[in-house]
C-alpha positions as CSV (number, residue, x, y, z in Angstrom):
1,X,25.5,20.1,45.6
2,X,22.7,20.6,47.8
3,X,21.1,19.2,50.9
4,X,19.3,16.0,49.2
5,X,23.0,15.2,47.5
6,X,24.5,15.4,50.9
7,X,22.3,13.4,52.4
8,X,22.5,10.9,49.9
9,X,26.2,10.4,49.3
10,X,26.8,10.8,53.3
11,X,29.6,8.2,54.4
12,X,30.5,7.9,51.1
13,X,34.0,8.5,50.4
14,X,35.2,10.6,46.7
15,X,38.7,11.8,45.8
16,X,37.1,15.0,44.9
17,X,34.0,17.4,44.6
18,X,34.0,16.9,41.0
19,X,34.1,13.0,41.2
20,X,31.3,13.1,43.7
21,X,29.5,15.5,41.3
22,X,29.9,13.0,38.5
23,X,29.1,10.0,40.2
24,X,25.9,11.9,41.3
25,X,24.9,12.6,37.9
26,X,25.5,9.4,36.4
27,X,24.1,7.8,39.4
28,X,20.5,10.6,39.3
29,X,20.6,9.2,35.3
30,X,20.2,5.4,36.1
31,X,18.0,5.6,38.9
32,X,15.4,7.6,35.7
33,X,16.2,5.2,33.3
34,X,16.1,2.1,35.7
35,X,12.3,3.3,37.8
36,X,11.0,2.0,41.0
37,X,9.9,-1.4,41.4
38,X,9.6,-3.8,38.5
39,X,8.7,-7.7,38.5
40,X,9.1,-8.4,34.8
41,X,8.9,-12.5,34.4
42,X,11.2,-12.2,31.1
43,X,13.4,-10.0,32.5
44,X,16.7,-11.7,33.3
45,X,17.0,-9.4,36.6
46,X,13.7,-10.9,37.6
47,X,12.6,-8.3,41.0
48,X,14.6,-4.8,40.4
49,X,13.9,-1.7,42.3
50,X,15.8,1.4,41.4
51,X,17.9,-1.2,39.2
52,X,19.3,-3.3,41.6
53,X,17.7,-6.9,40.8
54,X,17.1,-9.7,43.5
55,X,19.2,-12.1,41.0
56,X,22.6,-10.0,41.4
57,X,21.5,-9.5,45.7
58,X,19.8,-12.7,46.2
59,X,19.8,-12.1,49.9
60,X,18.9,-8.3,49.4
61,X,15.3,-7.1,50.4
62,X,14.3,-5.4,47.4
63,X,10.9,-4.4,47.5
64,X,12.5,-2.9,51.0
65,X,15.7,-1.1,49.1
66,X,15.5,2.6,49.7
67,X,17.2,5.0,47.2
68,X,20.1,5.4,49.3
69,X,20.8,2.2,50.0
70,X,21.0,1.5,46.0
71,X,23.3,4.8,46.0
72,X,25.4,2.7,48.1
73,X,25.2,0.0,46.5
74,X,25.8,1.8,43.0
75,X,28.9,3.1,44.0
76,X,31.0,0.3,46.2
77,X,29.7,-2.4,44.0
78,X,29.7,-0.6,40.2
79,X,31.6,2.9,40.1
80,X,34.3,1.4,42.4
81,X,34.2,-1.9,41.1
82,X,34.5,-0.8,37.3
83,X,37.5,2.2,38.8
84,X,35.5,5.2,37.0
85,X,37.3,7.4,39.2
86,X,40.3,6.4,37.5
87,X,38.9,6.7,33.8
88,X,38.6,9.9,31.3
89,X,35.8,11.7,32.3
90,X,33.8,11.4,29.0
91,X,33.3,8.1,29.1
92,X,32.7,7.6,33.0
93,X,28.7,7.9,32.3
94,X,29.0,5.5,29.9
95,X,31.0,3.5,32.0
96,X,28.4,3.5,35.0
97,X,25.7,2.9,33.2
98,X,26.7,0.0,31.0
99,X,27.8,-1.7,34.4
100,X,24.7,-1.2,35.9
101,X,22.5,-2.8,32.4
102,X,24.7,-4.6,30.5
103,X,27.6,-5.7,33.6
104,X,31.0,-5.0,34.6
105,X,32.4,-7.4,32.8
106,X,30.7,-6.5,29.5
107,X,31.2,-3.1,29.7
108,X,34.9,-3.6,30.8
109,X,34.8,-5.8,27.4
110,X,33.8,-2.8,25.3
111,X,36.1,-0.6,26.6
112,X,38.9,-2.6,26.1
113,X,37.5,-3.8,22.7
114,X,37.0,0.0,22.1
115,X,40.6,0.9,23.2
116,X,42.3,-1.9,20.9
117,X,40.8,-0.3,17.8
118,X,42.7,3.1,18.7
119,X,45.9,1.3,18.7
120,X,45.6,-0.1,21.7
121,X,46.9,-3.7,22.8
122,X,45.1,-5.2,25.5
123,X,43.7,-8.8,26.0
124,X,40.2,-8.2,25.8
125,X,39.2,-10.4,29.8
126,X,36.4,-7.9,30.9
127,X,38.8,-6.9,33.6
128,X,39.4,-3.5,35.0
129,X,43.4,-3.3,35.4
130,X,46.4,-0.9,35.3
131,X,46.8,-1.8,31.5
132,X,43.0,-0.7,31.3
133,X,43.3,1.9,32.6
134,X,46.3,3.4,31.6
135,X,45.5,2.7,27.8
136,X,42.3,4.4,28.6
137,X,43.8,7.6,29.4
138,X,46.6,7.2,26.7
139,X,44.0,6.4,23.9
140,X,41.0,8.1,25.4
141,X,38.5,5.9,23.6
142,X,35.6,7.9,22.1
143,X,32.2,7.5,23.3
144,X,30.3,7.2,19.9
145,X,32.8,4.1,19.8
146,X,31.4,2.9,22.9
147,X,28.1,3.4,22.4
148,X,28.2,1.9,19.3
149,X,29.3,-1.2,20.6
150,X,26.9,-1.2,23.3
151,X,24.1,-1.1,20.9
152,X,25.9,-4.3,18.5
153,X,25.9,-5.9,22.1
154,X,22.2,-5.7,22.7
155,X,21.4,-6.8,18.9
156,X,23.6,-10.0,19.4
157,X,21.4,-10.6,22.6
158,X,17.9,-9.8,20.7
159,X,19.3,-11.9,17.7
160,X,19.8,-15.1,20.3
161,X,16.8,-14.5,22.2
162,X,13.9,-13.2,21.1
163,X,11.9,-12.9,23.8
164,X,13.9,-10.1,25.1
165,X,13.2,-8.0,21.8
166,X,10.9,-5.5,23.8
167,X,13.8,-4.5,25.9
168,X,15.9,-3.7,22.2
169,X,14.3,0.0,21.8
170,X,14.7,1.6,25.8
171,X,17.8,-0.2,25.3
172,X,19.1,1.1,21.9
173,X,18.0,5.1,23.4
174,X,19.6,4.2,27.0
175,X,23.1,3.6,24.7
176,X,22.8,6.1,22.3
177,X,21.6,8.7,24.9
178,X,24.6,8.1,27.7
């Protein structure tokens, strides 16, 4: 970790060196894939910078939103929220970054999904629990599984609306390359 790291991750709170250093490579990942500042009328986020969108922070200055600040937000609101400190670490990446473009819930959805067809038994409620969890680590889901799912996710979306078909291909390499 160096300087820039520290700086960034300062008053945020990790189990461990490694977790921090995973959550700053999955974190150093989105903020590629997601840019700076983008005010895309068909995008469903509608005012993102560094992929945090003015429709999920309605009161948040955006075009004000510094990089830490979105650090922040990324891991209190997603790595936190979706408990990837608690998950295997090859699918925590995918994890993060299907919270951050797809949602919480959705990815949560896939995992579970993802679990279920390794034998697992959970409802499928898009909600990050103990059973989650602990089936996670018992079945350790692969991530080709995953991202294959992720990618049937964003067809169904393209298939109901088209508009958002010049998304499908950033999105198709975004799951196939996490």
């Amino acid at each position: 970790m160096n300087e820039i790291d520290e700086l960034l991750v300062n008053g945020i709170a990790f189990k461990s060196k490694d977790e921090m250093a995973l959550f700053l490579q999955a974190v150093y990942e989105t903020l590629d894939r997601e840019g700076y500042l983008s005010n895309d009328s068909i995008d469903p986020g509608g005012l993102t910078k560094w992929g945090i969108s003015k429709k999920a922070y309605p009161k948040l200055d955006i075009r004000g939103l510094t990089k830490k600040d979105a650090i922040k937000i990324y891991h209190k609101d997603y790595w936190k929220k979706c408990r990837i400190d608690d998950l295997p670490d090859n699918i925590k990446g995918i994890m993060f970054d299907g919270a951050v473009n797809q949602g919480i819930s959705r990815i949560v959805r896939i995992l579970q999904h993802t679990i279920n067809r390794k034998g697992g038994a959970l409802v499928v409620d898009g909600k990050i629990g103990a059973q989650t969890i602990s089936q996670a680590v018992k079945y350790k889901p692969e991530p080709n599984r995953m991202r294959a799912y992720r990618v049937k996710f964003y067809c169904d979306l393209v298939s109901r609306k088209p508009e958002l078909e010049k998304y499908y291909y950033g999105w198709y390499k975004r799951a196939v390359e996490v």
